[in-house]
N, C-alpha and C positions, 0 to 999 in steps of 0.2 A: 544461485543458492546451492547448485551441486558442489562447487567448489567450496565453499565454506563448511559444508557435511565433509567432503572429502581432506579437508586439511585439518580441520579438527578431531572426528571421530576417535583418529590413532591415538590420539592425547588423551584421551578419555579415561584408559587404566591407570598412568599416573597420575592425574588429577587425583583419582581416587585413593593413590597410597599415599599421595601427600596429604592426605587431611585435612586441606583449609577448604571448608564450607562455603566461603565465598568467592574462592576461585572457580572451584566444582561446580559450584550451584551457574556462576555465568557461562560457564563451557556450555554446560548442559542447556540452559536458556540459547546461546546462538545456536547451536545444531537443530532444538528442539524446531526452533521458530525461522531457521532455513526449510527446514520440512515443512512448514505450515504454510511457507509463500512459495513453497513447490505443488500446494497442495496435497499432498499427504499427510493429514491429519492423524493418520492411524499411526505411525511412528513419531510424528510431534509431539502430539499431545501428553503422552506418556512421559518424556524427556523435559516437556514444561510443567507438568504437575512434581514431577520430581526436583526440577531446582524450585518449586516455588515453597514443597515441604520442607527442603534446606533452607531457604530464606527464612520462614516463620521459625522452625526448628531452633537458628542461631542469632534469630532477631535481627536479618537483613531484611527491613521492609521495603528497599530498593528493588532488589531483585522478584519480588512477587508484584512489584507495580509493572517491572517490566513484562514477565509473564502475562498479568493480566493484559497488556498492551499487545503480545502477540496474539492470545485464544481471544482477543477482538475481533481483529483480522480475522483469523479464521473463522470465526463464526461470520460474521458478518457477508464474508465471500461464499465459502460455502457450506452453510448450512439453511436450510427452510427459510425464504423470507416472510416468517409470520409475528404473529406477535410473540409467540415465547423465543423465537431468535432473536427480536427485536429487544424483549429486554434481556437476553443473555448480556448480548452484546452491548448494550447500552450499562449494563453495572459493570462491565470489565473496562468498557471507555473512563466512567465516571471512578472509575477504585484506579484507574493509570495516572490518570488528572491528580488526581485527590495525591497521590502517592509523588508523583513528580513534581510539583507546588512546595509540596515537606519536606523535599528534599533539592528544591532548585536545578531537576535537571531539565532544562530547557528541551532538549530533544525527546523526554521522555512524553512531557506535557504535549509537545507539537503532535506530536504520531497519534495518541489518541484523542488531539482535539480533529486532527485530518483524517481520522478513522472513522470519528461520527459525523462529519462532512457526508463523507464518501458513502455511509453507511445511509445517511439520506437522502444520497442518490438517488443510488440503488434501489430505494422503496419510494422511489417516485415525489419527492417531498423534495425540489430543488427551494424554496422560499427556506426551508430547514437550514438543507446545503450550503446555501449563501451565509446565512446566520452563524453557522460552525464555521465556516470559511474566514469571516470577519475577525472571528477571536484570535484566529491567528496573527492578522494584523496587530490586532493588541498587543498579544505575546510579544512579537518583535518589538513594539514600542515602548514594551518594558524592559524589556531584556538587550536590544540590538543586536539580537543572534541573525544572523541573514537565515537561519534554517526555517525558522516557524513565515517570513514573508514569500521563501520559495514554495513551501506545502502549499500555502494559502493562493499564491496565485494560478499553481497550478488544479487545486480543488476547484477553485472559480472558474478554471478554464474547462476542466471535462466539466462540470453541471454547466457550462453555457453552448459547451461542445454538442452536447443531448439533448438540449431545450432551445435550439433553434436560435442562439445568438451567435454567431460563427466571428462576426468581425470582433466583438468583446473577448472569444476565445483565443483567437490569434493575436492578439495585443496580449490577450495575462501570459499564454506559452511564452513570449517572445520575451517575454520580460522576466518570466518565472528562470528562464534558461539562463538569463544573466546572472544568475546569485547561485546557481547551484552547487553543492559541492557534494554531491554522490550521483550515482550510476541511478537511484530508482527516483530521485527527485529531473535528472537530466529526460531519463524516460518520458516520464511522467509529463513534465513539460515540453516536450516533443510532440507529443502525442496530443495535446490541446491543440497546438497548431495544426496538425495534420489532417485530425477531423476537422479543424474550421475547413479549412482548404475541402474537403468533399463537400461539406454544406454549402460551399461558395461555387461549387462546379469546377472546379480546379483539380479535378480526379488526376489526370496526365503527371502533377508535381506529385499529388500523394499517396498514389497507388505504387511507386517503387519505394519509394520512403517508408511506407507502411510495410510492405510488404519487407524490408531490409530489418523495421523494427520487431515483426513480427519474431523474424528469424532470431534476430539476437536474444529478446525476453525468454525465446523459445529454449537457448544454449544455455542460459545462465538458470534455467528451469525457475522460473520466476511466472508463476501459473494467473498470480494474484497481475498483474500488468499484463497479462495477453489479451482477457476478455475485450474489452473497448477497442484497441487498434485490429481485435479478427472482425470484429462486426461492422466498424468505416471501414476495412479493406474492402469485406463485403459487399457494402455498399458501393465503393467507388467501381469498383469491378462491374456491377449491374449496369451502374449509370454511363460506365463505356462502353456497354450491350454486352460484355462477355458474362451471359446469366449462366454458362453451365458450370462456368468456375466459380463464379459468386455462389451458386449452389455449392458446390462440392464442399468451398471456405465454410460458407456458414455451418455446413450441417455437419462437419468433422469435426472431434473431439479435439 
């Protein structure tokens, strides 16, 4: 994510003397929401409320669905998981959907049907997760974009990664990995399989794996994909007996 803030940012004043609102406004959308999966909300946020006043301003209702798709994410990672995060997040899931269906973009609809996946994770509700996970299926079967089937198996793969199915998880990674065509879907399905492999006692394969992907998500400052592979790092580290590392892992920021 630092590199997309760092390649973009310079572009940013002439965006602004060219005057197209719809260029401006998606600059400012990727910088804002590289920040937001770096977690840094405090310089995000500002940069997606701003293209999303140019969006309404010139009647691009795209770019405020995408917006709403990013302050999803954000909220939904890191902010309170209560119930007024819950429906923050859940009206900016439901206004990305709603706005990506109007407009046919397939990837915009995926991200926030794999956002309320993930989002009911997170709050403990995998019968949720699976249910959001499913739609994605859909998606694909209406559309035949292989994007919305890679989301969907790898959603299904972390909620079975955390809920004690390890062999189901490693079949959807393994399969989520075949379709993928970016860097946070590849992750993503990596990382299904990895954790299956600690819940199967297979730590020895995934504790350098993990540990390699730690590093990477770490360089690409991608905050939003660390959480889950530091805590099976963690794990796998104990269950090899090395507790003072698996301490040090878990409890470092």
């Amino acid at each position: 994510m630092r590199g997309i803030i760092d390649l973009l940012t310079p572009h940013l004043p002439r965006a602004e003397a060219l005057g197209d609102p719809q260029r401006l406004s998606r600059l400012l959308f990727e910088i804002g929401c590289a920040h937001v999966f770096g977690g840094d909300l405090t310089n995000g946020y500002p940069l997606l409320d701003r293209a999303d006043a140019i969006g309404v301003e010139s009647g691009n209702e795209l770019i405020t669905g995408y917006v709403a798709m990013g302050k999803m994410w954000g909220e939904m990672t890191y902010q309170q998981h209560d119930a007024d995060s819950k429906q923050i997040a859940t009206r900016y899931s439901e206004k990305a959907e709603r706005i990506g269906r109007a407009h046919r973009d397939h990837w915009l609809i995926a991200k926030a049907l794999v956002g309320h996946s993930i989002f009911y994770l997170f709050f403990g509700r995998p019968d949720e997760a699976r249910r959001w996970a499913q739609k994605l299926f859909d998606l694909f079967r209406e559309t035949n974009d292989p994007r919305p089937r890679t989301m969907g198996l790898w959603a299904l793969g972390m909620m079975e990664a955390t809920h004690f199915m390890p062999a189901d998880s490693e079949a959807n990674g393994l399969e989520g990995a075949k379709y993928v065509l970016c860097i946070v879907d590849k992750e993503a399905s990596r990382f299904a399989v990895h954790a299956a492999w600690v819940s199967l006692g297979r730590n020895e394969e995934a504790e350098p794996l993990l540990r390699e992907q730690i590093a990477f998500v770490r360089s690409r400052h991608n905050r939003i994909l660390e959480g889950l592979p530091v805590l099976f790092y963690g794990l796998a580290l104990m269950q090899m007996g090395r507790m003072a590392r698996a301490k040090n892992k878990l409890s470092t920021p």
